[in-house]
Chimera marker file (.cmm) of the C-alpha trace (Angstrom):
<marker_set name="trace">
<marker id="1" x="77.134" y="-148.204" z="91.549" r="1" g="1" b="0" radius="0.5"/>
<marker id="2" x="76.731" y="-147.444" z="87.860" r="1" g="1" b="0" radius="0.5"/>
<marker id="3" x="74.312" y="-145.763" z="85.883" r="1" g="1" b="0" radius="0.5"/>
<marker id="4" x="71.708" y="-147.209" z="82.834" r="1" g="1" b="0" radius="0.5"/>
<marker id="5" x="71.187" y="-144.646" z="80.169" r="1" g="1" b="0" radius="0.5"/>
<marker id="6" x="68.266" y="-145.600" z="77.403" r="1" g="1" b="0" radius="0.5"/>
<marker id="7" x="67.451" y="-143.706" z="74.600" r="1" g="1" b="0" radius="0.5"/>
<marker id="8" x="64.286" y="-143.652" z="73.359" r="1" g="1" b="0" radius="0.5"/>
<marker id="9" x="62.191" y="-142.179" z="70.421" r="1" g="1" b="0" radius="0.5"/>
<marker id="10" x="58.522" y="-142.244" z="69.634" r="1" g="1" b="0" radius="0.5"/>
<marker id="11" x="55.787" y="-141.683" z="67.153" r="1" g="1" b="0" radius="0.5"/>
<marker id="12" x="54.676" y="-138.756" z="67.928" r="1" g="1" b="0" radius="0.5"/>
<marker id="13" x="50.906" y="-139.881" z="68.714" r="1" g="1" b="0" radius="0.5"/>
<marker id="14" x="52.714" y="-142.058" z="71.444" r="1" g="1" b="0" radius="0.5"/>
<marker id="15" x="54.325" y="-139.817" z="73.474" r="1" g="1" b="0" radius="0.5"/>
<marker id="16" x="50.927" y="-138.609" z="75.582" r="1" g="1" b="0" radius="0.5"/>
<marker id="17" x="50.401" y="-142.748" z="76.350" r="1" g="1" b="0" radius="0.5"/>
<marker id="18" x="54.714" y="-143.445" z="76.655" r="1" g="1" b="0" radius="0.5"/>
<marker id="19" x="53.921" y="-140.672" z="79.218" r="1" g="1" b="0" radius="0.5"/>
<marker id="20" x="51.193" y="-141.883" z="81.173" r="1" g="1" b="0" radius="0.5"/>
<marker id="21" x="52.427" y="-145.121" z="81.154" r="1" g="1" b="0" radius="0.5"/>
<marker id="22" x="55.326" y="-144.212" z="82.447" r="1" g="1" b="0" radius="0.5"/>
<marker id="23" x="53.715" y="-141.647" z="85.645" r="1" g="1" b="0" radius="0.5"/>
<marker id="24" x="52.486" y="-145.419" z="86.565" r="1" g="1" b="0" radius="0.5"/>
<marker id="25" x="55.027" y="-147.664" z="86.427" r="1" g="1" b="0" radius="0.5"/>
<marker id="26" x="58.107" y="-144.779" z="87.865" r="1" g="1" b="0" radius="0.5"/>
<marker id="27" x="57.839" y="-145.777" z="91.333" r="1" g="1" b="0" radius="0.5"/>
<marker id="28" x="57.640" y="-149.404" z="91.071" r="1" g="1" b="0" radius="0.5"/>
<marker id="29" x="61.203" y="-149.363" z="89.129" r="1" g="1" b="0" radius="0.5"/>
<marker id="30" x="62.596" y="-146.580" z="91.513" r="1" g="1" b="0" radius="0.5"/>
<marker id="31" x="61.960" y="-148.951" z="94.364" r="1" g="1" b="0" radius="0.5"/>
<marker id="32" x="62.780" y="-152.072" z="92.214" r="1" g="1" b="0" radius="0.5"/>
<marker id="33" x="65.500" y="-153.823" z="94.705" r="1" g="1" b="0" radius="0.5"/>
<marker id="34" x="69.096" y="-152.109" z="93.909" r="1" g="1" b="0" radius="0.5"/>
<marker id="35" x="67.778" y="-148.867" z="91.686" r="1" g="1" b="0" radius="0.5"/>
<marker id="36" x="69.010" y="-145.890" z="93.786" r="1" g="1" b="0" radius="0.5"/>
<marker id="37" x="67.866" y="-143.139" z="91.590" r="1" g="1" b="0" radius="0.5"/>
<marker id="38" x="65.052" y="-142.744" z="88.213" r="1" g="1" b="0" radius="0.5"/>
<marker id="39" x="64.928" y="-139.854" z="86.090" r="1" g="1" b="0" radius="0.5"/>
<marker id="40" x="63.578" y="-138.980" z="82.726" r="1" g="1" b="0" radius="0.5"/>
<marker id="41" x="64.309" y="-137.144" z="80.540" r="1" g="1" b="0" radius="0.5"/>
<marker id="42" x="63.349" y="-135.083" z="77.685" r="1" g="1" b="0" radius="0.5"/>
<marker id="43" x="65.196" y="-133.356" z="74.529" r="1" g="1" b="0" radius="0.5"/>
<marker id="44" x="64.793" y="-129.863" z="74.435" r="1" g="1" b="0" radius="0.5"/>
<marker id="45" x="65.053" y="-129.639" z="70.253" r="1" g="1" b="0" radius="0.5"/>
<marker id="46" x="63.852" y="-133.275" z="69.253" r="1" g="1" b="0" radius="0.5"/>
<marker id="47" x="60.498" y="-133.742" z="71.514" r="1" g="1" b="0" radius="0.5"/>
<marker id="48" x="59.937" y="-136.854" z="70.713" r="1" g="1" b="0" radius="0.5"/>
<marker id="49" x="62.935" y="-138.660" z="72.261" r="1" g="1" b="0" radius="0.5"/>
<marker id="50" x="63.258" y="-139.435" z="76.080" r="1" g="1" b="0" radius="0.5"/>
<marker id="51" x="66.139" y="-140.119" z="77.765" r="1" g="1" b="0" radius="0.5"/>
<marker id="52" x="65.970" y="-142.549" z="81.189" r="1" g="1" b="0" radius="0.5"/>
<marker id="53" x="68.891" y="-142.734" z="83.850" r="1" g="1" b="0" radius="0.5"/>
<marker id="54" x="68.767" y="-145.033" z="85.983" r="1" g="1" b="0" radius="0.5"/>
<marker id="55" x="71.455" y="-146.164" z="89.214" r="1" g="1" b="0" radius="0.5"/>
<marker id="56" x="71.788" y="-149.421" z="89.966" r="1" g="1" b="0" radius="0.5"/>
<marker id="57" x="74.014" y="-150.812" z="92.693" r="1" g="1" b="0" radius="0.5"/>
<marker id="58" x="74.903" y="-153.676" z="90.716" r="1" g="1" b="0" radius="0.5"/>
<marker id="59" x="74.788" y="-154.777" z="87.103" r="1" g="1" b="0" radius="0.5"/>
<marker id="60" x="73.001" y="-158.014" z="88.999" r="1" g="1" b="0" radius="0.5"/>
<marker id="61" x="70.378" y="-155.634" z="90.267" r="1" g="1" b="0" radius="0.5"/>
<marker id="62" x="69.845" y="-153.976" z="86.488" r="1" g="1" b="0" radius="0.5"/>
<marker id="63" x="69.293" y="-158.080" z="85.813" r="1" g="1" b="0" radius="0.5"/>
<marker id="64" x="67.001" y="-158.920" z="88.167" r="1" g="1" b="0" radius="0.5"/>
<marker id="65" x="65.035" y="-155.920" z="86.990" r="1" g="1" b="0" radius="0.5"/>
<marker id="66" x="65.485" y="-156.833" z="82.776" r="1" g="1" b="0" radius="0.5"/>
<marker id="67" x="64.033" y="-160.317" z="83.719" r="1" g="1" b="0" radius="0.5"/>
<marker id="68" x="61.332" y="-159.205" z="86.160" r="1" g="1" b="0" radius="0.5"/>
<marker id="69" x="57.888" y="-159.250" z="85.141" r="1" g="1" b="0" radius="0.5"/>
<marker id="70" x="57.530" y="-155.604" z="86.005" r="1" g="1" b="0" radius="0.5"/>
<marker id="71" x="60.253" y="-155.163" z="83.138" r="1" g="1" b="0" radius="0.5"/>
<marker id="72" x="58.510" y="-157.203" z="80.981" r="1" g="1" b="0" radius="0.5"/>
<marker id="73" x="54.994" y="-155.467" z="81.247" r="1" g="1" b="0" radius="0.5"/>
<marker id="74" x="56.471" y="-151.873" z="80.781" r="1" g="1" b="0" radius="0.5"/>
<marker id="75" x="58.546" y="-153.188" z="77.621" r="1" g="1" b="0" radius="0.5"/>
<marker id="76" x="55.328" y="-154.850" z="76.403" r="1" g="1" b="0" radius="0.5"/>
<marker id="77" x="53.724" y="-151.826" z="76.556" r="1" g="1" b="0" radius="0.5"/>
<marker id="78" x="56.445" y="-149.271" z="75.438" r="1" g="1" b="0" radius="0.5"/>
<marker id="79" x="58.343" y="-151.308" z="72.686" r="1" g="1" b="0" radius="0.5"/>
<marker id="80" x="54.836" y="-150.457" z="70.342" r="1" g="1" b="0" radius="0.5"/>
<marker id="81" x="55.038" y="-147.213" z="70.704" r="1" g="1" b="0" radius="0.5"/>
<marker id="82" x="58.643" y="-146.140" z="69.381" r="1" g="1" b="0" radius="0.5"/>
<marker id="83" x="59.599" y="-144.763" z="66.025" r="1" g="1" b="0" radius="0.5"/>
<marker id="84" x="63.250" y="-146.052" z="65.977" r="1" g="1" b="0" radius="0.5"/>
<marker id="85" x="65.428" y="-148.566" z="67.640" r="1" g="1" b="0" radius="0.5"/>
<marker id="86" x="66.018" y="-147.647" z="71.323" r="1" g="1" b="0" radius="0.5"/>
<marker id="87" x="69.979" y="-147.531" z="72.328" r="1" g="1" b="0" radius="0.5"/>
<marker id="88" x="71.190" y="-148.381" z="76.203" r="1" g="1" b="0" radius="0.5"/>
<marker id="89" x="74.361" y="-147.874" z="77.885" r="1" g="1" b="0" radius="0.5"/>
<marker id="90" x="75.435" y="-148.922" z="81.348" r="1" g="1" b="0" radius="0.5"/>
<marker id="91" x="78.533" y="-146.648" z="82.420" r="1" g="1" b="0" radius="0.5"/>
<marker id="92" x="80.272" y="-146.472" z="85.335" r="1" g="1" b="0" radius="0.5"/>
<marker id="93" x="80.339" y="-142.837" z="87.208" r="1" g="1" b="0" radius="0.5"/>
<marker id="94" x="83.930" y="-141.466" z="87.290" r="1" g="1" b="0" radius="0.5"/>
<marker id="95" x="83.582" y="-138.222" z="89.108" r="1" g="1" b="0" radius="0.5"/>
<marker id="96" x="80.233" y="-136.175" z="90.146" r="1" g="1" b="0" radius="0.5"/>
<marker id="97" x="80.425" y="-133.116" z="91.588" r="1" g="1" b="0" radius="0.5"/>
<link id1="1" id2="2" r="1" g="1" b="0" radius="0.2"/>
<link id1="2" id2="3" r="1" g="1" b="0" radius="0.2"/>
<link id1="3" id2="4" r="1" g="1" b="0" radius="0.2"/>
<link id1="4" id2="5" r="1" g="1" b="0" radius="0.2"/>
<link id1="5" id2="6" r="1" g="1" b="0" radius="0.2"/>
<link id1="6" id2="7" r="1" g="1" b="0" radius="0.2"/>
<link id1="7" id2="8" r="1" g="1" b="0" radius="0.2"/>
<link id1="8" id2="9" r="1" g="1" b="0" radius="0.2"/>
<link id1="9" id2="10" r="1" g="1" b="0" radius="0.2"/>
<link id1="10" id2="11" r="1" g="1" b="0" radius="0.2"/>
<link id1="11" id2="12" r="1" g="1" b="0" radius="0.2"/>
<link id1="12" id2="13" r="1" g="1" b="0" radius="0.2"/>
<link id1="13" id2="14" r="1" g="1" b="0" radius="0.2"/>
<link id1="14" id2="15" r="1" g="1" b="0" radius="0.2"/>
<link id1="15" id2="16" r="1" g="1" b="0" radius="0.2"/>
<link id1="16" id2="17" r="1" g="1" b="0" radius="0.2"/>
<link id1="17" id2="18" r="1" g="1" b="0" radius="0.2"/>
<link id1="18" id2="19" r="1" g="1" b="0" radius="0.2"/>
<link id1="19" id2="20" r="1" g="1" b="0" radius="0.2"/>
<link id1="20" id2="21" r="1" g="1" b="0" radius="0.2"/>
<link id1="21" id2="22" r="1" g="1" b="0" radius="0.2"/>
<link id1="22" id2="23" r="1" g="1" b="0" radius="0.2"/>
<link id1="23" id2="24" r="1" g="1" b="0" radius="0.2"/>
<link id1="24" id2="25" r="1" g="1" b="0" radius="0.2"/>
<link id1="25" id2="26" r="1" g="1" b="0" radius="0.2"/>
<link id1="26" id2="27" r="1" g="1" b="0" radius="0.2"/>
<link id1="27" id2="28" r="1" g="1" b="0" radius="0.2"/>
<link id1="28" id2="29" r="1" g="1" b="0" radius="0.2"/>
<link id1="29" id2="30" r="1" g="1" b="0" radius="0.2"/>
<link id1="30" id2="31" r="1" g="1" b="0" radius="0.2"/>
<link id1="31" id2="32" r="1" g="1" b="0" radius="0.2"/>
<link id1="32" id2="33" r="1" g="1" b="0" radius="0.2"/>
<link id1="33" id2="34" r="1" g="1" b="0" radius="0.2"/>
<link id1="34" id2="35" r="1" g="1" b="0" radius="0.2"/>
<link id1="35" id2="36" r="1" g="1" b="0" radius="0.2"/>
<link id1="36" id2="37" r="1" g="1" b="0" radius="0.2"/>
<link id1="37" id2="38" r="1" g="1" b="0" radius="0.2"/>
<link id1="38" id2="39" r="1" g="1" b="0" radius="0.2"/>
<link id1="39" id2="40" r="1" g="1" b="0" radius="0.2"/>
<link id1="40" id2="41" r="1" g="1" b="0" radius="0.2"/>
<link id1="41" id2="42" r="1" g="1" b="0" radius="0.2"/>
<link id1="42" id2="43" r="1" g="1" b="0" radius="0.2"/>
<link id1="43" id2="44" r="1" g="1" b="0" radius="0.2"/>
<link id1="44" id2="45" r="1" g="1" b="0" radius="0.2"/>
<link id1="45" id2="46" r="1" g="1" b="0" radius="0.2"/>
<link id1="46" id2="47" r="1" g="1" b="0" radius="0.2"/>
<link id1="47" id2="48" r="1" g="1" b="0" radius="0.2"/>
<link id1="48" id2="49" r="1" g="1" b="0" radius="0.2"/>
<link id1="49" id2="50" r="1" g="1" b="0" radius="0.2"/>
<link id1="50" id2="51" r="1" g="1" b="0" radius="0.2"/>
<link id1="51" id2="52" r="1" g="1" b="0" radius="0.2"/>
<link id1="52" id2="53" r="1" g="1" b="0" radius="0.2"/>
<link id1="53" id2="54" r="1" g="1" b="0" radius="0.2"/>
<link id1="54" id2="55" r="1" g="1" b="0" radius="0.2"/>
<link id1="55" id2="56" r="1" g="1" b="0" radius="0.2"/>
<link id1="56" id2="57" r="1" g="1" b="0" radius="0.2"/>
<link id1="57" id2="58" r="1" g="1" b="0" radius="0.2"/>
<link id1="58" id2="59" r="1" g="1" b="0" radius="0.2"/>
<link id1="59" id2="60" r="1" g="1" b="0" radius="0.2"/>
<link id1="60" id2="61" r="1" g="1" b="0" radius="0.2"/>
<link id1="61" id2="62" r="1" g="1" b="0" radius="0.2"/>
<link id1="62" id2="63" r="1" g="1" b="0" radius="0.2"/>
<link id1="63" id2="64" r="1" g="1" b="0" radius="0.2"/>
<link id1="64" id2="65" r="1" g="1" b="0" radius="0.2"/>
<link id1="65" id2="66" r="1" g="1" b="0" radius="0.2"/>
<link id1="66" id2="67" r="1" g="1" b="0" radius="0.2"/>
<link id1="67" id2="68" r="1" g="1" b="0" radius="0.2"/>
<link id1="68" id2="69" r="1" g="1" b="0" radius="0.2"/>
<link id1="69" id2="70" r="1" g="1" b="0" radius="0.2"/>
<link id1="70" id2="71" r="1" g="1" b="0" radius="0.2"/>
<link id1="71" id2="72" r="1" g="1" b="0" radius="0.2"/>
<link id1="72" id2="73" r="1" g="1" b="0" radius="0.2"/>
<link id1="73" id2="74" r="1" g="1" b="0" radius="0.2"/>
<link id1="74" id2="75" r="1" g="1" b="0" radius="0.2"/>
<link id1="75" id2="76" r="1" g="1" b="0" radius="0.2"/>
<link id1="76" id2="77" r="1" g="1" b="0" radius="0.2"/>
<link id1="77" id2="78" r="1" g="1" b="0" radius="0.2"/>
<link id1="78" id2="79" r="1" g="1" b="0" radius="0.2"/>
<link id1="79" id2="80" r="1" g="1" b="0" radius="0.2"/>
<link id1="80" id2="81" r="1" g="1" b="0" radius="0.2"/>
<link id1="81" id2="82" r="1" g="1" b="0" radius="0.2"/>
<link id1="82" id2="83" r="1" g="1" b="0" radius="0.2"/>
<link id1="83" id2="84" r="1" g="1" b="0" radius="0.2"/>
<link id1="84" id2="85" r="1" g="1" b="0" radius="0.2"/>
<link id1="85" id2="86" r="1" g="1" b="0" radius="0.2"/>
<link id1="86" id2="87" r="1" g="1" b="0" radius="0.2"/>
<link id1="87" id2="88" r="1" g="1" b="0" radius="0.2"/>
<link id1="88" id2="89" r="1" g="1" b="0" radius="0.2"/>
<link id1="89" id2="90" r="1" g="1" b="0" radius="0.2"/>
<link id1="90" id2="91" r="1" g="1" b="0" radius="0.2"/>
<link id1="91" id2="92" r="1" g="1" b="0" radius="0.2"/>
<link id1="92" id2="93" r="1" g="1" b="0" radius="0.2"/>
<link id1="93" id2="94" r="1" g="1" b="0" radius="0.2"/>
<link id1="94" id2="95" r="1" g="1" b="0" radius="0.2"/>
<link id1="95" id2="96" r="1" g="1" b="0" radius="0.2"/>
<link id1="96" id2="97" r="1" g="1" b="0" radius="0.2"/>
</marker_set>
């Protein structure tokens, strides 16, 4: 298992829709074949950017989702609505306690 981390900042008028969008879509990624866990996040001091982990059981399952057309309509609709370049890491856990 490893875990998807994207970074994400938006306008500020977008963060109402980036929310509702996203109340939509949640479930159909959490139970996206492989993804074992969705959160999101929010920063406490910078409002604006969002934070999603994700745990995938395989980097092929993280694939299959990137080239699904569920991926693809969410990106469609939330690639508009940021302010800055988002950033994405895929890490492996090392210890959780």
């Amino acid at each position: 298992m490893f875990v998807r981390i994207v970074k994400m900042s938006f306008a500020e008028e977008n963060i109402i829709p980036f929310l509702d969008n996203f109340e939509t879509v949640k479930q159909k990624i959490r139970n996206f074949e492989g993804c074992q866990f969705l959160e999101l996040y929010r920063d406490k001091h910078n409002t604006n950017i969002f934070f999603t982990y994700s745990y995938w059981n395989t980097e092929d399952d993280l694939n299959n989702y990137r080239d699904s057309d569920l991926f693809k309509s969410v990106w469609a609709k939330t690639k508009p609505m940021f302010n800055a370049k988002p950033e994405a890491w895929s890490v492996d856990k090392v210890v959780s306690l």
